[in-house]
N, C-alpha and C positions, 0 to 999 in steps of 0.2 A: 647887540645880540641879546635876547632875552632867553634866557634860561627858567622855563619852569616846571613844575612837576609831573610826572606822566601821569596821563589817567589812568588808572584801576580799572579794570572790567570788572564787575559782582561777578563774585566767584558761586559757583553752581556745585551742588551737591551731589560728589560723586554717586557711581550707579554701584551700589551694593549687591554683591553675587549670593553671601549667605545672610541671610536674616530670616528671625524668628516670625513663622504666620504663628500669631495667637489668636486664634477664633477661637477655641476649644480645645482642648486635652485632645481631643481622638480630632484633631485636621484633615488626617489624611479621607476622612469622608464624606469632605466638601470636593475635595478634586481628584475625586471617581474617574481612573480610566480602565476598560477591563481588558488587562494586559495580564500573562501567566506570574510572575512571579509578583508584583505590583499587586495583582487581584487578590494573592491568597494573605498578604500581609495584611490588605482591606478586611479581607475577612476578619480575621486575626486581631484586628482591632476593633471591630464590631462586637466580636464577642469579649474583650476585655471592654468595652465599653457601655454595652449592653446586657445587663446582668440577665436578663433575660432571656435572651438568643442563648448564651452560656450555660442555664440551667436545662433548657431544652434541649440542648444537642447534647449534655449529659444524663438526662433523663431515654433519652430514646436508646441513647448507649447501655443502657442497665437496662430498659425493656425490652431490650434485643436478647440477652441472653445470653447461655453457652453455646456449646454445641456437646452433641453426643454422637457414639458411631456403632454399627454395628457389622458383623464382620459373620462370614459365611462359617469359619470354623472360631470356635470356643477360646483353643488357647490366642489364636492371632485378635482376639476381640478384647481378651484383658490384658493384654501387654499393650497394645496401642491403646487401652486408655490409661494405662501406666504413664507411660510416655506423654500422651498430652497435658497430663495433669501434672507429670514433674520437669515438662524440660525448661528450660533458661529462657525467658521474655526480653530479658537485657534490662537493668537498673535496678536489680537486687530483685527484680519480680519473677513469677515462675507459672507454667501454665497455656495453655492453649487460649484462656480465657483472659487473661490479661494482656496477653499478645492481639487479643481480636478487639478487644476495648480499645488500644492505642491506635490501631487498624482501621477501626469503624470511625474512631472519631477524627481522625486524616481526612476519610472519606467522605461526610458529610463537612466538615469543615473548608476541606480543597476540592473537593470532586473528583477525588483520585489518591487512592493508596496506593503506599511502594513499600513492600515488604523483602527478606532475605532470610529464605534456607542456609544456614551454615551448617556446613560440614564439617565432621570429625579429620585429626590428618590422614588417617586411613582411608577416610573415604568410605566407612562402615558402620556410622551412624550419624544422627542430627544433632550437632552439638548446642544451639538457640537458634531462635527463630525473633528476627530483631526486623521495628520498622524504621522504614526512611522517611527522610525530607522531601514532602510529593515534589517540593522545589527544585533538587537537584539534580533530576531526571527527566529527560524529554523522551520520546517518542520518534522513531524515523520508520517508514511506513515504505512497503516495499511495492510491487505493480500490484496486489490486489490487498484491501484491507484485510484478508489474515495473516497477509506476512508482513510482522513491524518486529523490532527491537526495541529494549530499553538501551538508552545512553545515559553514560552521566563523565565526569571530567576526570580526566587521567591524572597523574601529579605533574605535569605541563600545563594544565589549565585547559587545555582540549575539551571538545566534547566528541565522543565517540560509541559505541556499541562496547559496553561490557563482557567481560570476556565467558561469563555460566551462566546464560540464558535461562537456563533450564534452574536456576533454584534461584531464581528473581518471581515475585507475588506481584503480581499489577491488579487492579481493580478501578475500573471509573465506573463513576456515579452518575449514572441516569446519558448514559453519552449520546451525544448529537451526530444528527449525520455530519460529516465532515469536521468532527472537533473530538477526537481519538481520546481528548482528557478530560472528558464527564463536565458535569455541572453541578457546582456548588449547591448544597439546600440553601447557603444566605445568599445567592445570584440575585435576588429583586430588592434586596435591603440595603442595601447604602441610600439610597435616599431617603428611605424612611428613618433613619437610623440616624440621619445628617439632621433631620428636623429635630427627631428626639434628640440628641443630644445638645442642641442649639437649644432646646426649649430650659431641658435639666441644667444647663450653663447658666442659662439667663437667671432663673430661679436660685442657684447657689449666689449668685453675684448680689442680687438684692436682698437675699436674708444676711449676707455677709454683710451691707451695709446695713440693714437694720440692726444688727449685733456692735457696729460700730456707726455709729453715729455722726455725721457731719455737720457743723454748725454754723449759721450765718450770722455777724455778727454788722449789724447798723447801726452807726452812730448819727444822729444828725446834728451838728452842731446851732447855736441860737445865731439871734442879731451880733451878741456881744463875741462870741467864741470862731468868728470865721477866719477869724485870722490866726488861730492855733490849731487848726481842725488836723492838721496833719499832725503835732504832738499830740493831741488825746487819742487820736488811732492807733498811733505806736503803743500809750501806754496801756487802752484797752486791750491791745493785741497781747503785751506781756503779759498782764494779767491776768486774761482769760487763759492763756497758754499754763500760765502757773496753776490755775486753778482744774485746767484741766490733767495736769501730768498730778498733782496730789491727788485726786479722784483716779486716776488709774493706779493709784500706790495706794492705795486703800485709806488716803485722809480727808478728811472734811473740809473745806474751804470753800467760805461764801465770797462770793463776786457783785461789789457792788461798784456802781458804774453812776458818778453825775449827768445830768440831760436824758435827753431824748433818747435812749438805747432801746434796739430791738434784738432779740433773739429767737431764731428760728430754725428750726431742722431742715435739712437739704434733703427733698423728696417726700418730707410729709405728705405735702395735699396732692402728690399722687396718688394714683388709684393702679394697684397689679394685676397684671391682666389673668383673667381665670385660665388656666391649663388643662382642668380637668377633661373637658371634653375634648382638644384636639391629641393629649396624652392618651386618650381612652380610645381615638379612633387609630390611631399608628402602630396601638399595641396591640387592637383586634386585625391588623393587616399582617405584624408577626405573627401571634399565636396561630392565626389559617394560614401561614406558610409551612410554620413546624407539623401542624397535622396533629397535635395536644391539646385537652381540652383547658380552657384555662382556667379550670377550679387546680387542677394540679399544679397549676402554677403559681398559686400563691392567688389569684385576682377573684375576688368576690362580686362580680356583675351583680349575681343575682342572689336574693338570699335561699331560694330554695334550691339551687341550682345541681343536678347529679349528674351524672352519665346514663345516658338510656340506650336501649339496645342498640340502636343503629347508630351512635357513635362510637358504641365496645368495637361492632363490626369492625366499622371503619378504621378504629387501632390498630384493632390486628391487621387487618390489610396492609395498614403502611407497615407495620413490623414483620409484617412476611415477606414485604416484598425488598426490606431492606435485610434480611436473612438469604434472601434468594442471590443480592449482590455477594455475600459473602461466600456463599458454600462453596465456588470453584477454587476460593484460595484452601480456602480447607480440606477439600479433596485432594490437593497437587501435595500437602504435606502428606495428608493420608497413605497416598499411592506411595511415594518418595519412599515412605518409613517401611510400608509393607515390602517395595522391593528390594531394598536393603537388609531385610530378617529374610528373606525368601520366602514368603509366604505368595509370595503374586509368582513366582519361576512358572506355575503351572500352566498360568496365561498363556506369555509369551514363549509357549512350545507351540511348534505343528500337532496338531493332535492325530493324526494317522503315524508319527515317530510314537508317538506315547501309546497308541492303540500299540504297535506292533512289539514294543518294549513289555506293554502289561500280557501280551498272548506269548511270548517265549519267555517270560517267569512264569506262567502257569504251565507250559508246557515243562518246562524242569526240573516243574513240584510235582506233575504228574509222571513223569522218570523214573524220579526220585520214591515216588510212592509203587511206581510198578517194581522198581530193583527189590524194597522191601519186601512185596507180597511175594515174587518171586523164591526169594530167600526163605519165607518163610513157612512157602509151600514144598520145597526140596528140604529143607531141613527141621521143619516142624516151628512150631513156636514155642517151646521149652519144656513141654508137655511130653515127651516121648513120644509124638504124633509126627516123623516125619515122612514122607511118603514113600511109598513100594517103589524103588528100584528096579525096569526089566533092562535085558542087552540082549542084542541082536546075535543073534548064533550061538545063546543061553537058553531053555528052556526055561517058560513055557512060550518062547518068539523065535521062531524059525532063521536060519538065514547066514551070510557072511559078515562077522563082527566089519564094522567101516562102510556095509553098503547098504542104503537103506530100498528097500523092493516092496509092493503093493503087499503083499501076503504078508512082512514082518508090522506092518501099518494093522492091518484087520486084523491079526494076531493080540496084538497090542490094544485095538480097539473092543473086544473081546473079554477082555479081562475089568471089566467095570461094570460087571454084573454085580448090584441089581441099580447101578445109576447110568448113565450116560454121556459118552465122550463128546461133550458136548461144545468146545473150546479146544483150539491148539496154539501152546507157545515156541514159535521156536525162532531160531537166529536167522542170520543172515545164509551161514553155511548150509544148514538144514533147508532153508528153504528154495536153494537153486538145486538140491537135491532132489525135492519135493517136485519142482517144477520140468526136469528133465522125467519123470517116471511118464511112463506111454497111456496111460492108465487118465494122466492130467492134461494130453494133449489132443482131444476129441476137440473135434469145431467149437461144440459152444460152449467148452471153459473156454479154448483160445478167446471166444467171440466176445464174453463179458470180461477177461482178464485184458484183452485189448481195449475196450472199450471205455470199461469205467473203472479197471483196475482193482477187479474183488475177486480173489479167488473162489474156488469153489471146489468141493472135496465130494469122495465118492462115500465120505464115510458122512455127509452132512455137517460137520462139525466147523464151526469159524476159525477159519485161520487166522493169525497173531503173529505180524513179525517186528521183534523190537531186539535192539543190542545190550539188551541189559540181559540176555538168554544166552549162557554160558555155551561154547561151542562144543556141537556133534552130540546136544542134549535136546528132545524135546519133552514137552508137558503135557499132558492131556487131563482134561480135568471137566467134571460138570458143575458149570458156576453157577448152578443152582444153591451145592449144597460142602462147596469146597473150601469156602476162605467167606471171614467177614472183616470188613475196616471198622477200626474204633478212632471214632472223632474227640479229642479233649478240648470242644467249645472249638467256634468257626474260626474261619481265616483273621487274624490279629497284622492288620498294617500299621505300622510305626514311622515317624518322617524326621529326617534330621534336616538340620538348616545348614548350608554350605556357604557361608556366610562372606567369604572369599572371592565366591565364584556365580555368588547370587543366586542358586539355586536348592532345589528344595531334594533331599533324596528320602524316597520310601523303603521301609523295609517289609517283608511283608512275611510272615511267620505261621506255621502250619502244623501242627501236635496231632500225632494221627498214629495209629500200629495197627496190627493185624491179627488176626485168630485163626485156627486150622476151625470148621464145624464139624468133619468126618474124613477119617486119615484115607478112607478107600476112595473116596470123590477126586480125589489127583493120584496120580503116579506120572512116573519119569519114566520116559524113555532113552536111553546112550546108544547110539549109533556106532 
């Protein structure tokens, strides 16, 4: 029985799961796929890799701007720009306008900003305004595209609908039908970008070797030396090696060599290939993406090269129309801050509740101002001018003190010679007295007092019936020449903020008195 050794099979080189692609620093933009959070990394390396793309999307972010606001009432216009300009951006920064720079540049960079209103613990003012990761929130879209939420991951790791809708800031850039999370400004550049950087690789690699140097070292040996040619290659080798590590210590050492020696540099009698021109066409396909001219970008095409009007135009256009992306986020703060001061309460009222609220305050100022003139016609206004006192079943008025009769009326009416009773105030009581007299119930007072509800007197005079008319008294007076109002400057409204309650209260204030002009123009009558 022969025993001998098993065969071996050549072993085969296992399959390696992680290893290094070295094509370039920036890889990932040779194997472009444009997936959401995948794409915006691409991006993200495009601009650390392309100083270019980099200066341009921070160049449009500072030609963008601030913003400013204007506001219907005075004080609500300088406290909100208080506010914008001190509140908390998040990272020691502060501002409305540094919040909108990290905002804008989300925006062009991912094709989608995700912003957060925080709130005070009260719930009574905005405490910063911070952005997010466009990455960590998606989009879930309800049966018609204005109803979506934002989601983002619970501490389960979930994705779900966030719990304050309402102080979440969304914005996409330039959005497509059917693709709710905008489109990147660098969405056409990964391949341009994949060439450039292959081109800038290749070009660092071979000045790299030209700074170091590689060297070919041939010996050829003679007739006589074939038979040691492998010792004098050894020794060549030591010594060139030696000669070469003192020259990088900074010593001089010459290298001489017997026979036939050749020395050569690796890659001399090639020829590099020129860049200029396909660098110059990759760069003119970014710079018409960004929509900048490229003198501002550092690139001298031309030597006279400036801006002419129809490219200023064209600036502004894109920078208006990238201000146009932003103003809704900036109005949702806006609104948020006003209805947290109560400056916006007035809005969100019915406004026939506020009509009807602003005609019974005037009706109350106006009470209020009949009580006084009343007051100040019975008692004078401090002048010793208060007016004539008559009673019934007193001469010079006829009659039984408690009842009032046509004849103690005309009596009374009588006594304001050389003016005219031209005005009657009187109460409630007074005037179902007034109305039971037979004198007042001919057809056609009945007819107008039914109708439209105006009295009408036999002595001519306008009846007046208000509760601010002390009872079993009446007035008569000619308001020609009987009382004047003094006004100290018009109605004064003032508004407090209810800050609590979200609403706005007015106060509304009225400086006004009264004069007698002539003591005989009124008298009273007592029943």
């Amino acid at each position: 029985m022969k025993f001998g050794k098993k065969r071996q099979e050549p072993e085969t080189a296992a399959a390696v799961q992680l290893r290094n692609a070295e094509r370039h620093p920036f890889g990932i933009l040779d194997g472009y796929v444009p997936l959401r959070e995948g794409e915006i990394r691409l991006y993200r390396a495009i601009r650390e890799g392309v100083p270019l793309v980099d200066a341009a999307i921070y160049k449009l972010v500072r030609m963008t701007g601030g913003v400013s606001v204007k506001c219907a009432e005075v004080r609500a216009e300088r406290e909100l720009q208080e506010f914008l300009r001190t509140v908390p951006a998040g990272r020691g920064q502060r501002g409305i306008n540094a919040f909108l720079e990290c905002y804008l540049d989300s925006l062009l960079t991912c094709g989608r900003a995700v912003g957060e209103i925080v709130p005070t613990g009260n719930g009574r003012e905005i405490a910063a305004l911070l952005c997010g990761r466009a990455e960590d929130v998606e989009i879930q879209e309800g049966d018609n595209p204005l109803d979506f939420c934002l989601c983002g991951r619970d501490e389960s790791g979930r994705m779900g609908p966030l719990p304050r809708q309402e102080l979440l800031l969304f914005t996409p850039f330039n959005p497509e039908t059917g693709n709710p999370y905008g489109v990147s400004l660098l969405r056409s550049m990964p391949f341009l970008a994949d060439i450039l950087m292959k081109i800038y690789h290749t070009v660092g690699v071979n000045w790299e070797r030209c700074g170091n140097v590689r060297f070919a070292v041939t010996c050829k040996p003679g007739e006589d030396g074939r038979g040691q040619a492998a010792e004098r290659s050894r020794q060549l080798a030591e010594e060139w090696s030696a000669a070469m590590q003192d020259a990088k210590n900074g010593r001089v050492r010459d290298f001489v060599a017997v026979g036939d020696v050749e020395i050569k540099a690796i890659g001399a009698d090639e020829q590099i290939l020129d860049s200029e021109i396909p660098v110059r066409q990759i760069l003119e396909q970014i710079v018409a993406k960004t929509g900048i001219p490229p003198f501002m970008m550092g690139l001298c095409w031309n030597s006279t090269e400036r801006m002419s009007s129809q490219q200023a135009d064209m600036l502004t256009t894109e920078i208006t129309a990238i201000r146009r992306s932003l103003a809704p986020a900036v109005e949702q703060v806006c609104r948020l801050w006003l209805r947290m001061h109560g400056y916006e309460a007035i809005r969100f009222q019915r406004l026939d509740l506020f009509s009807v609220t602003l005609r019974q305050i005037g009706a109350y100022i106006g009470r209020m101002h009949l009580q006084d003139a009343i007051k100040v016609l019975c008692d004078g206004d401090g002048n010793g001018n208060a007016a004539p006192i008559y009673t019934i079943g007193t001469a010079p008025v006829s009659g039984t003190k408690g009842t009032l009769s046509y004849d103690a009326l005309l009596e009374f009416w009588s006594q304001f010679d050389p003016y005219t009773m031209n005005t009657m105030l009187v109460g409630g009581d007074v005037m179902l007295k007034l109305l039971k007299l037979s004198e007042f119930q001919n057809p056609l007072t009945g007819l107008n007092f039914q109708g439209t509800g105006t009295l009408t007197t036999p002595l001519g005079a306008t009846l007046l019936r208000t509760s601010a008319m002390p009872a079993g008294k009446m007035i008569g007076l000619d308001k020609g020449y009987a009382l004047e109002q003094i006004c100290a400057g018009d109605v004064l409204v003032e508004y407090d903020k209810l800050i609590d309650r979200q609403l706005e209260r007015a106060a509304i204030t009225s400086i006004s008195g009264f004069a007698k002009l002539f003591t005989e123009a009124s008298k009273v009558l007592v029943i």
